[in-house]
C-alpha positions in Angstrom: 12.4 67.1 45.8 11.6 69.7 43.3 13.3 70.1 40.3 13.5 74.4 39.0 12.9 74.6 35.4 14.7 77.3 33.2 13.9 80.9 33.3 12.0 79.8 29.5 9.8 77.4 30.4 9.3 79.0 33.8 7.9 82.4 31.6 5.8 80.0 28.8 4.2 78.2 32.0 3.0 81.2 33.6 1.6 82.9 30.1 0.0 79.7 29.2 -1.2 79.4 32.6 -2.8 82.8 32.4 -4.4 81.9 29.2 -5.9 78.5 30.0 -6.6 78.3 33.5 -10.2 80.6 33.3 -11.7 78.4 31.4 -11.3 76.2 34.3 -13.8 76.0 37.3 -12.9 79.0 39.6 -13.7 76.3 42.3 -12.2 73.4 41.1 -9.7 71.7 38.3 -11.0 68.9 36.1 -8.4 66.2 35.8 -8.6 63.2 33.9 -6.4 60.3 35.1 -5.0 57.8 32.2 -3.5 54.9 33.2 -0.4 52.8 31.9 -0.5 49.3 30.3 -2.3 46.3 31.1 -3.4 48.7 34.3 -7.2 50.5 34.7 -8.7 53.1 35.6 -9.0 51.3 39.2 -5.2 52.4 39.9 -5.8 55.3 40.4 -8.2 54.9 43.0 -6.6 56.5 45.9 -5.3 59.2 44.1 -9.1 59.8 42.8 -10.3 60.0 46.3 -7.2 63.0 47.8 -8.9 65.0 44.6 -12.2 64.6 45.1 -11.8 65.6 48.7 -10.0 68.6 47.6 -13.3 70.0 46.0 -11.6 68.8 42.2 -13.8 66.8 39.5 -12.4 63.8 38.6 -12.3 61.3 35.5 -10.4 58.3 35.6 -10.9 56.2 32.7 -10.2 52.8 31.0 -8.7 52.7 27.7 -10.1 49.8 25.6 -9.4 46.6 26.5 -8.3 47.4 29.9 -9.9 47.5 33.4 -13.9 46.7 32.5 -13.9 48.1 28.9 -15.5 44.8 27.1 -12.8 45.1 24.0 -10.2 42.6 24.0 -6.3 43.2 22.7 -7.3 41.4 19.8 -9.8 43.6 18.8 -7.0 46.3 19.0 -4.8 46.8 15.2 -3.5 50.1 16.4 -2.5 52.6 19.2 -5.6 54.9 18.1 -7.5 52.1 18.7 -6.3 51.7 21.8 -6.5 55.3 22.9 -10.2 55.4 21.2 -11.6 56.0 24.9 -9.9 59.0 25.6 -10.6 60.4 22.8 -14.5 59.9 22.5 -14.6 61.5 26.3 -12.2 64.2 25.1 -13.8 64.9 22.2 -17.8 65.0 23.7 -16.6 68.1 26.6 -18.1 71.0 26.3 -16.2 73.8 24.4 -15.9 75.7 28.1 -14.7 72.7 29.6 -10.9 72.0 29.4 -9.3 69.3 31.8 -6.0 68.4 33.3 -4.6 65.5 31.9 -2.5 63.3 33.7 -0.9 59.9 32.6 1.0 57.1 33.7 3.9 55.1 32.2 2.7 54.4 28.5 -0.2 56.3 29.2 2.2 59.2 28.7 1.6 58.1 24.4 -2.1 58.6 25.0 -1.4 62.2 26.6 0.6 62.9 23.9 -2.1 62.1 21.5 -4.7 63.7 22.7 -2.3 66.8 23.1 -2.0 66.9 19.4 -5.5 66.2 18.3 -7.5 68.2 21.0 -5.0 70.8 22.1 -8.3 72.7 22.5 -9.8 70.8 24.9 -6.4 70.3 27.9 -5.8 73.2 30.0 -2.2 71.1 31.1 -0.5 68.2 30.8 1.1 66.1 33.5 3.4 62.9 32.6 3.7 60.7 35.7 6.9 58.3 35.2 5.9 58.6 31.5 6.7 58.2 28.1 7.0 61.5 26.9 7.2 62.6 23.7 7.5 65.9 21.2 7.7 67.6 18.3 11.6 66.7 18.3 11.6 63.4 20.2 9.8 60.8 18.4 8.7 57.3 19.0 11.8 56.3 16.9 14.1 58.1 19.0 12.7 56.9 22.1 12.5 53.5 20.9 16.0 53.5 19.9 17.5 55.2 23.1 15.1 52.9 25.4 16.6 49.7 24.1 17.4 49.2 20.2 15.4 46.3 19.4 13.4 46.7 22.1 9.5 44.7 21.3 8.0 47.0 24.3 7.6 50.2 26.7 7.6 50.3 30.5 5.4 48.6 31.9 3.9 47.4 28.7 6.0 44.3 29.0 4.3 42.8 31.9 1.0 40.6 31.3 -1.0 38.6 33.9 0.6 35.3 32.8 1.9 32.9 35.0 2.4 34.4 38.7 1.9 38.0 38.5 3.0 38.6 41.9 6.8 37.4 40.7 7.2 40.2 38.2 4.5 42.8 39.9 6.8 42.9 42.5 9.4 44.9 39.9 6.1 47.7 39.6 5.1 47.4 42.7 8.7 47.1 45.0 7.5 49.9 47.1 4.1 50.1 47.3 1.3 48.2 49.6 1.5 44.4 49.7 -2.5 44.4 49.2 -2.2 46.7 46.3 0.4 44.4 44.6 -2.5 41.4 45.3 -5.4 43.8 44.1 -3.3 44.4 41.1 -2.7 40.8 40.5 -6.3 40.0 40.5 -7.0 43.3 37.9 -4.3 43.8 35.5 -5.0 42.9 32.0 -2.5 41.4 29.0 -1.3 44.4 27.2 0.1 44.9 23.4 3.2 47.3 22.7 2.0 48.6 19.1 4.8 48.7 17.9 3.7 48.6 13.5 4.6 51.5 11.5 0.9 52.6 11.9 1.2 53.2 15.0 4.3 54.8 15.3 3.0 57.5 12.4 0.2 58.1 14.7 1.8 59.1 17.7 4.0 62.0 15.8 3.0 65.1 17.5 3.7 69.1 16.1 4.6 72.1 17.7 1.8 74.2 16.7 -0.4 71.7 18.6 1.2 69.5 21.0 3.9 72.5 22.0 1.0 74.5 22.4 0.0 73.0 26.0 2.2 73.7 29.1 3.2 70.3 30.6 4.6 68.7 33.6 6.8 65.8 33.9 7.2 63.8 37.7 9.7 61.8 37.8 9.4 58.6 39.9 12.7 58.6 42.1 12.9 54.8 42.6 11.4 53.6 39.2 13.1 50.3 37.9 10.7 50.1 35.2 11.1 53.4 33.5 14.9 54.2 34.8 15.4 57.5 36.6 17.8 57.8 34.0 15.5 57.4 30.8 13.2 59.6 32.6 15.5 62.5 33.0 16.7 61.7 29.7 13.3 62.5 28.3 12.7 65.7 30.1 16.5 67.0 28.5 15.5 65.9 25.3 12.4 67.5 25.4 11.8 69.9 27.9 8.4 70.6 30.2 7.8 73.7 31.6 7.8 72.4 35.0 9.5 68.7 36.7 9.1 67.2 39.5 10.7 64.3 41.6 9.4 62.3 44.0 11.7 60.4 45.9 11.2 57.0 46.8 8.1 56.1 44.7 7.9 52.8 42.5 6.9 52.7 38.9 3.4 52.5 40.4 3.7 56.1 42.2 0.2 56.9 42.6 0.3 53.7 44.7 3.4 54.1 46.4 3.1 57.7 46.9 -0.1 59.1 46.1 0.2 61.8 48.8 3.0 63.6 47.6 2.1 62.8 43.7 -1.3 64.9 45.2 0.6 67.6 46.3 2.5 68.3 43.0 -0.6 68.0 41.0 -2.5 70.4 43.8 0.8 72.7 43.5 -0.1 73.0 39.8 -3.2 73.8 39.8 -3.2 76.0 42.5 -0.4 78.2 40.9 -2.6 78.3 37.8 -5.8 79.9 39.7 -3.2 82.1 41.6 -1.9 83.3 38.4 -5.2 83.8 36.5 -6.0 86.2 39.2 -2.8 88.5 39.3 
């Protein structure tokens, strides 16, 4: 199901469009795929595979201490720290080389990040069943509205303690049986960052975050990130374009990587279409 957006962010996404898709591969979109927590970059496996067929280059990575980076949480004082990975490979593209950035669940704070520190660098940004946040919709406020008192985010909550397939079953209600066991065997403990450090570093502007036109899909079946949180995120802080897919889990690139391929295949070819008008 597709979601219009208003006749606003309908006009900035085409002019940003027209502005930052040529710097993108006539032939081919560059995405980078970040995952949520205590996930890898191995989630995204199937959705790697549709793109790549597609003709699109492809980066999926691990942020540290997750999937086989070699950190461990310990090693981890903030959410920079965490998001150091994304970063490095953000930062180290070549100035022609701008990517579309898509992320997952708290993955969506990393996104937002790198939004404000390398607005240069991301042609769009696309939050999958993410936290999302903006110049006018902190941390605090989502933390607040989430759950006051809340100690953690989505999917953040969930380590591999005890028998991960009793509470994997809450990401994972929809998708694959053997992708709930692969996940089991793969998912790493994850940390909420949730000191004042953090929370400063994840503020984002308008001159820099606001400058990059952004997508938000929103998983239809999600009882991780409610549908309602989600759409209470995109009110609060409007994308330029929203999408739903219906029937997808919190893990939707598992549960419904097809159609969470289409939408991001949608977006980019509109861009290239546009760039050529």
């Amino acid at each position: 199901m597709a979601t219009k957006v208003s006749p606003p962010s309908a006009q900035l996404f085409l002019l940003l469009s027209l502005i930052l898709w040529p710097s993108i591969s006539a032939k081919s979109g560059h995405f980078v795929l970040v995952h949520g927590a205590c996930h890898g970059a191995w989630c995204w496996y199937k959705l790697v595979s549709l793109l790549q067929d597609a003709g699109h280059k492809v980066t999926a990575l691990d942020l540290a201490a997750s999937g086989i980076d070699t950190k461990q949480v310990s090693d981890l004082h903030t959410i920079d720290d965490y998001h150091e990975p994304l970063y490095s490979y953000l930062k180290a593209l070549s100035p022609d080389d701008k990517v579309i950035l898509v992320g997952h669940s708290m993955g969506g704070f990393a996104v937002s990040s790198a939004m404000e520190r390398f607005p240069e660098k991301i042609a769009f940004a696309v939050f999958v069943a993410a936290q999302m946040l903006g110049p006018e919709l902190s941390i605090y406020k989502l933390a607040e509205h989430y759950n006051p008192g809340m100690d953690t985010y989505g999917d953040s909550k969930f380590t591999t303690d005890g028998n991960p397939l009793d509470h994997l079953k809450t990401l994972y209600q929809h998708s694959p049986r053997q992708d709930l066991a692969l996940a089991s065997l793969l998912m790493r403990e994850g940390k909420a960052f949730n000191d004042d450090e953090s929370r400063r570093q994840l503020l984002v502007t308008k001159e820099k975050f606001g400058s990059i036109a952004r997508a938000y899909f929103v998983a239809g079946d999600d009882k991780i990130i409610p549908v309602d949180l989600q759409r209470w995120m995109v009110q609060n802080n409007p994308p330029d374009l929203v999408r739903v897919i219906d029937g997808a889990d919190h893990m939707v690139m598992i549960s419904k990587p097809e159609q969470l391929y289409n939408y991001l295949l949608e977006i980019a070819v509109q861009l290239k279409n546009y760039a050529s008008i």
